[in-house]
C-alpha positions in Angstrom: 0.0 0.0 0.0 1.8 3.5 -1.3 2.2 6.1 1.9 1.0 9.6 0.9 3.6 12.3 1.2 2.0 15.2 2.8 1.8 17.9 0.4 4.4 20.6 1.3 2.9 24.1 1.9 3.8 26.9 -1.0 6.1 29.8 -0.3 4.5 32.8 1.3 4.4 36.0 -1.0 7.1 38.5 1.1 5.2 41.7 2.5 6.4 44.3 0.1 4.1 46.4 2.1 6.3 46.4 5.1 9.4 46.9 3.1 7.8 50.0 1.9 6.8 51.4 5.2 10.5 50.4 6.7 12.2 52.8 4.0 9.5 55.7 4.0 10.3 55.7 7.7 13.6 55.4 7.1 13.5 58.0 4.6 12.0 60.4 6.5 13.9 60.3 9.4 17.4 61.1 7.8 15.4 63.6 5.9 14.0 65.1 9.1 17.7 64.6 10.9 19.1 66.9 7.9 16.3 69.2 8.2 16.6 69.8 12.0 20.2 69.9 11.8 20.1 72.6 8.7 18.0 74.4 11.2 20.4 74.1 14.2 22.8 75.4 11.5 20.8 77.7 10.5 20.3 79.4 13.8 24.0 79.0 15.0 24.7 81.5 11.9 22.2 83.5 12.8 22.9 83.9 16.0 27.0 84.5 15.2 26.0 87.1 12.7 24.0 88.6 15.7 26.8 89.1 17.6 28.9 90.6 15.3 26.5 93.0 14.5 26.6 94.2 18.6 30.1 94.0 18.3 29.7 96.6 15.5 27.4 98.7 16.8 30.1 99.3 19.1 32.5 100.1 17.0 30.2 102.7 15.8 29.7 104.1 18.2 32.9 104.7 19.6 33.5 106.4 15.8 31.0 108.7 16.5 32.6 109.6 20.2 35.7 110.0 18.8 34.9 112.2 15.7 32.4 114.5 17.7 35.7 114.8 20.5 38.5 115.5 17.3 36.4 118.2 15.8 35.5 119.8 19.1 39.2 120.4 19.7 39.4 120.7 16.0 37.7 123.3 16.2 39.7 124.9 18.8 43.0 124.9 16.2 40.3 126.8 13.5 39.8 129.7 15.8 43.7 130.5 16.2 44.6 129.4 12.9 42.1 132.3 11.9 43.9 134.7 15.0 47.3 133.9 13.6 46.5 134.7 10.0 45.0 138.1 10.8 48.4 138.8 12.7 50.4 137.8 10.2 48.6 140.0 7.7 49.0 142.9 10.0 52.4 141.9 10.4 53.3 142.3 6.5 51.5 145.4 6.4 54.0 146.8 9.3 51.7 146.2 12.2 53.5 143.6 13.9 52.2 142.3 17.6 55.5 140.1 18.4 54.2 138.6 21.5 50.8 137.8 19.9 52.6 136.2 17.1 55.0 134.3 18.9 52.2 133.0 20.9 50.0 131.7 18.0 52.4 130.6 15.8 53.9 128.1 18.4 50.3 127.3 19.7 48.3 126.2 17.0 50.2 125.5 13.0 50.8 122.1 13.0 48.5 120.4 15.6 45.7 118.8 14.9 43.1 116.3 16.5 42.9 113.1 14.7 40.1 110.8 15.0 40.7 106.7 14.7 38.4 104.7 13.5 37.6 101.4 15.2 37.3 98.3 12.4 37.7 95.2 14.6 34.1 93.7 14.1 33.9 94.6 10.4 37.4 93.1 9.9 36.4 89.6 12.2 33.1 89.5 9.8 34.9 89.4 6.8 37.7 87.9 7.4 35.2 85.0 8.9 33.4 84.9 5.9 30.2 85.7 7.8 29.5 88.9 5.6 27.3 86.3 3.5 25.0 85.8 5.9 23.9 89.3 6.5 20.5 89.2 4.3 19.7 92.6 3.7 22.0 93.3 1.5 21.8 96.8 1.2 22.9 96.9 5.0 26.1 95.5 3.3 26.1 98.2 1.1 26.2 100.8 3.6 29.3 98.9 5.6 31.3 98.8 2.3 31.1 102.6 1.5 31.2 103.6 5.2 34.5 101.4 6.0 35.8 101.1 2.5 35.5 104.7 1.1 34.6 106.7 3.9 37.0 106.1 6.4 39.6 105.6 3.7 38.7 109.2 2.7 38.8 110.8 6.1 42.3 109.7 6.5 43.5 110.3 3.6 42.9 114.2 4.1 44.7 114.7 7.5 47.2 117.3 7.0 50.2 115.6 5.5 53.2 115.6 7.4 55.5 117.1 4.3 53.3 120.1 4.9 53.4 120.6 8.6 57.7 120.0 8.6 58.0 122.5 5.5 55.3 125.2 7.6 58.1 124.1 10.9 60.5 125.4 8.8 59.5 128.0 7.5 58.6 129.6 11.8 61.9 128.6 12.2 62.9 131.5 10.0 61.0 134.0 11.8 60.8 132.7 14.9 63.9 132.5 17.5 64.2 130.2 20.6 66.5 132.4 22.4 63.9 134.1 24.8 61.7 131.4 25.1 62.9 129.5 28.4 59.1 129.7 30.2 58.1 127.9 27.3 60.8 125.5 27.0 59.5 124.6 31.0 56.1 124.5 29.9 57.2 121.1 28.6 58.3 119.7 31.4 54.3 119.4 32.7 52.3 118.0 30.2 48.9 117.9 30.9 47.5 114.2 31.3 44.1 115.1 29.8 45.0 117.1 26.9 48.5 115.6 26.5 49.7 118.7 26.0 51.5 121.6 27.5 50.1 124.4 29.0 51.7 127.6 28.2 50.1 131.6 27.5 50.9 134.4 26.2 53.4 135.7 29.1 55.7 133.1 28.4 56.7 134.4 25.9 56.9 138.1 27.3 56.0 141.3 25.3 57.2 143.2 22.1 60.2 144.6 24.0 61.9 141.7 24.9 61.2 139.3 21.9 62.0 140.1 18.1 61.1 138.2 14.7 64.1 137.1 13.3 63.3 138.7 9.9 60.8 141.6 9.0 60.9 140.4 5.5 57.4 140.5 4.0 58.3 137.9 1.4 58.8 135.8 4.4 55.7 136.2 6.1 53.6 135.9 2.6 55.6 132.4 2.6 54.6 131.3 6.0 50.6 132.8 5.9 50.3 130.9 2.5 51.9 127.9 4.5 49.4 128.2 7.4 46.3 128.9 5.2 46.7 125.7 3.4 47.1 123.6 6.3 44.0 125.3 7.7 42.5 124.4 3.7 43.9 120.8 4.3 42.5 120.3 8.3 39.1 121.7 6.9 38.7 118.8 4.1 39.7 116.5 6.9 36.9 117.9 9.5 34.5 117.5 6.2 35.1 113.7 6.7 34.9 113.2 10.1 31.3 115.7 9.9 30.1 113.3 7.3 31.7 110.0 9.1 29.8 110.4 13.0 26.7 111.0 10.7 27.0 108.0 9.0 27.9 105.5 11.6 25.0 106.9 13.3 22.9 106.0 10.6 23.7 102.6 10.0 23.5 102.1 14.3 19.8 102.7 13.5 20.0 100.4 10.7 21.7 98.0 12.2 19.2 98.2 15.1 16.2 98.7 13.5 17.4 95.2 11.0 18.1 93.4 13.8 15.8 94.9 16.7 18.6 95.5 19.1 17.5 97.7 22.5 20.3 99.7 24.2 20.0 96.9 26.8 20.9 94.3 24.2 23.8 96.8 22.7 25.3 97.6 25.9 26.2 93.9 26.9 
């Protein structure tokens, strides 16, 4: 009698089905992991550009501190620039004030206030390669002319030293240090605030005791025309400073407004 061989039991078909919910979820969670992490990157960047832009807000402001303070004392250099020009004209027309001459020339040709410009942040942003990440990009605009052209501008009109050695020169001609010991002392106490001197006019005594070493008119054309255009020269330069604290307070209510900054937030 033949045994019957059970019949085996067919394959089962494989759950595609599965397999295709395995690699959606799959799927979506790297997708989701690159997503998030984009996002993490995301606000990193946003948050480094953030700072930079405090840091610069700083920086600006210190510009606009330090121009106001330069052409304050600025200033101070116009008004007996403009004293030793009328003294000098007298001078050439025979009406000469020695000790008021003496006084001025000594006081103010030559000095000058100069203002500089604080480009730390701007230089970390770009040199970071964060500059990118600013979005509005004509905030970006405004930092390239400010710190590319304008500052570049503003110190490229200070007085050049050629002119201030040649106008040195020139009072050296008219001008003798024989009688002028008091002033020589004044020297010796330099003022920490001002870094300077503190001397007046009866340092340098009166008409009687102190002479120009030359009454030559030619001379004194020379010097006035030497003086005038290093007051033409510190004029352009207090142009740029002007123009400079006007526009770095501009672009710290840019800045501000672009990234809602309080004074709370900018003073940290």
């Amino acid at each position: 009698m033949q045994e019957s061989t059970p019949l085996q039991n067919p394959a089962k078909p494989p759950r595609w089905g599965n397999y295709v919910k395995e690699f959606i979820l799959i799927f979506l969670a790297i997708t989701l992991g690159f997503f998030v992490e984009n996002y993490r990157e995301d606000l990193a960047e946003k948050d480094m550009v953030k700072g930079y832009m405090q840091e610069l807000v700083g920086n600006l402001e210190y510009d606009t501190i330090r121009c106001q303070r330069n052409l304050d004392n600025n200033q101070i250099i116009f008004r007996g620039l403009d004293s030793l020009r009328k003294e000098l004209k007298a001078a050439i027309e025979g009406k000469v004030n020695t000790n008021q001459l003496y006084y001025l020339a000594f006081k103010y040709p030559g000095r000058f206030s100069r203002a500089r410009f604080n480009n730390t942040a701007m230089s970390e942003l770009k040199n970071s390669g964060s500059i990118r990440l600013i979005e509005n990009k004509e905030l970006v605009n405004h930092l390239g002319d400010y710190y590319q052209r304008k500052i570049f501008a503003a110190e490229s009109y200070e007085p050049p030293s050629t002119l201030t050695e040649s106008m040195e020169a020139q009072r050296q001609k008219l001008f003798s240090m024989r009688y002028l010991d008091r002033y020589l002392q004044a020297y010796e106490h330099i003022d920490e605030k001002r870094y300077d001197p503190d001397f007046n006019r009866q340092m340098f005594g009166d008409s009687s005791s102190i002479r120009l070493l030359t009454s030559d008119t030619q001379e004194l054309e020379t010097y006035l025309s030497m003086v005038t255009n290093f007051e033409i020269r510190l004029r352009y330069y207090c142009f740029w400073l002007d123009l400079n604290k006007k526009t770095a307070m501009d672009l710290i209510s840019e800045i501000n407004q672009e990234y809602r900054f309080t004074k709370r937030e900018n003073a940290k």
